[in-house]
N, C-alpha and C positions, 0 to 999 in steps of 0.2 A: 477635577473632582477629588474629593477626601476617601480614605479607603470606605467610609459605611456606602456610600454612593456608589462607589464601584463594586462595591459586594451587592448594593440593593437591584443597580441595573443589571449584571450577569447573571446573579443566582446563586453566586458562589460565596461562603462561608467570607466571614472575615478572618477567622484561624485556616482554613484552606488559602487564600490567597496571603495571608503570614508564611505558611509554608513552603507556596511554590516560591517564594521572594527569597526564602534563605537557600532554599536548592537550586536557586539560579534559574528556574522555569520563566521569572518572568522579570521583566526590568526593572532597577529601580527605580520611583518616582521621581519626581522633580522635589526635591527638598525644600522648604517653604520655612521650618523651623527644625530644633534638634529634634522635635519627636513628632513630626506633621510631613509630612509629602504629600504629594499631589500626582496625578493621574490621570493621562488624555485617553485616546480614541485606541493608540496603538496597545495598551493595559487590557481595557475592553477585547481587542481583536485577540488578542494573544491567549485572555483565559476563556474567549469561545472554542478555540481553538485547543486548547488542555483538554476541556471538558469535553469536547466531539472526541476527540482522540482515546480518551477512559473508556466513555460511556457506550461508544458506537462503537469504535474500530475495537476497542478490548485492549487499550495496549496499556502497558503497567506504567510507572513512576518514570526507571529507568534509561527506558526506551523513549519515551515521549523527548525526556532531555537531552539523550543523543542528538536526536532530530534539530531540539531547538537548537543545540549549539555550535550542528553545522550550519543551520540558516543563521544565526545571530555570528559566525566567521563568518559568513560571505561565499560560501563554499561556489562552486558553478552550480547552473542549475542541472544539467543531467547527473551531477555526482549525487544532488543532493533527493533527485526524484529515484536514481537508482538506491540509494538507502531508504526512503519511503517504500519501496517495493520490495527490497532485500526485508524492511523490517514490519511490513502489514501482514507479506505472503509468506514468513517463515524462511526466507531462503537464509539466512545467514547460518542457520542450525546447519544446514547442505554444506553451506561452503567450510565451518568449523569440520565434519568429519568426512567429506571427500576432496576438499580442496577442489582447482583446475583438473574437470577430467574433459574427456571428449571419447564419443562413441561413434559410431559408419552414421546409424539410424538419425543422431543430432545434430550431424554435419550436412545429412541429405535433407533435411527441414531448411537450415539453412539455404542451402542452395536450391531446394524447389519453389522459394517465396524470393528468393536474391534477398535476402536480408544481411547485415553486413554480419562479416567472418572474422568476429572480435569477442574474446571472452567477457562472461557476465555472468552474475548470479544466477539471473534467471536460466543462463543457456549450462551453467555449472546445476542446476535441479534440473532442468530437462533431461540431463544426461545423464544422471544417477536414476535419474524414474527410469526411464528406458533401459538402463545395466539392471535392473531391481527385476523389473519384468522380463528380462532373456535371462535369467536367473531361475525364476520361477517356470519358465517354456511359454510364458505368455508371447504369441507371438504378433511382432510389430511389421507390417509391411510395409513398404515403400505407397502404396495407394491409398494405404489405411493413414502413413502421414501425411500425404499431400492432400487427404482431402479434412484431415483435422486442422492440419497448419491454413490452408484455404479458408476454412470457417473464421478461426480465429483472426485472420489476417486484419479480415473484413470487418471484425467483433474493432479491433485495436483502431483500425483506421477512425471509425466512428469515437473513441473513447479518450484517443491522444489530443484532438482539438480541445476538449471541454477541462483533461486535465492538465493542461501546461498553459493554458489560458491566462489564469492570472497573473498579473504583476508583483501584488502583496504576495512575500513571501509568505507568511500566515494563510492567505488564503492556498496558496497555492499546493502549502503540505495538506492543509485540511480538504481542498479537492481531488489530490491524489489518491490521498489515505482513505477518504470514503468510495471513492469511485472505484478505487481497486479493489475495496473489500464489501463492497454491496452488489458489486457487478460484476465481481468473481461469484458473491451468493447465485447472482440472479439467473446466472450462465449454468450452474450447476441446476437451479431449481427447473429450467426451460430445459435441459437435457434430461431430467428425471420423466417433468411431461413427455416429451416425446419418446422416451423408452415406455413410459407406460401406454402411450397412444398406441403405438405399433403394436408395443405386446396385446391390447383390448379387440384394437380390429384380427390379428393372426386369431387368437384363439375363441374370437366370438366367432370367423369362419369356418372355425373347426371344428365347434359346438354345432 
């Protein structure tokens, strides 16, 4: 297909996809003449996948391209799904200003789920939220994380099937990337309900 084609079945501009071609977001066509190229199924995939990433996930110009250029090297796939994560859930900003740290409370997480005892982003923000909060005298017990780390366990076991699933790289960031950040929403909105459950039943008993 010709680029008006490819702008007509995606949605997206023909100056928008001009653009992502010169910043390398998206391949070049198959050359056909000096000022003609052409465009399969993988053009299509790649700018649904732009535009979920904008419009949904919120992620800027930037960053989108990061992503694609570890998938378009060939990166592995856990490097590539831990930068999907480092860069929907914010953790990179963590790891720019505390680097590798490790605290008692994010080692005992570790060890009450046996999850492996290997630095990560994610495990590099858990440990700064928990320095943040014994900082403030917020206090973190050992029961209070086994039975958050417990929830969550059971939250991931269910979430890691559906996001590592695909083959197509494309698809694969774009199931990450929503899954992580619509059902990191969703977790938070079901935690709001049920603070607000408890709190209606306590204090409609106390009315």
């Amino acid at each position: 297909m010709q680029l008006k084609e490819l702008s007509e079945r995606t949605g997206v501009s023909p100056a928008s996809i001009k653009f992502y071609l010169r910043e390398g977001l998206l391949p070049p066509g198959r050359s056909v003449r000096a000022t003609r190229a052409e465009y399969g199924e993988l053009h299509v995939s790649r700018l649904e996948l732009i535009q979920t990433l904008r419009r949904v996930v919120g992620l800027n110009i930037a960053q989108i391209g990061s992503l694609l250029r570890m998938a378009d090297d060939g990166v592995p796939r856990l490097e590539l799904l831990a930068a999907v994560q480092r860069t929907v859930l914010g953790l990179d900003d963590v790891g720019r200003e505390h680097g590798d740290v490790r605290t008692p409370a994010g080692d005992a997480v570790v060890r009450f789920r046996n999850w492996p005892d290997v630095p990560s982003d994610a495990r590099n923000s858990l440990n700064a939220h928990l320095a943040l909060m014994e900082s403030l005298g917020v206090p973190v017990t050992d029961d209070l994380l086994d039975a958050y780390s417990l929830a969550v366990d059971a939250i991931a076991t269910v979430n890691i099937s559906a996001t590592t699933a695909p083959e197509d790289v494309n698809q694969l960031i774009m199931t990450a990337a929503v899954g992580m950040h619509l059902h990191g929403q969703l977790i938070l909105k079901l935690l709001a309900l049920a603070h607000a459950s408890h709190a209606i039943r306590r204090y409609e008993t106390e009315a």
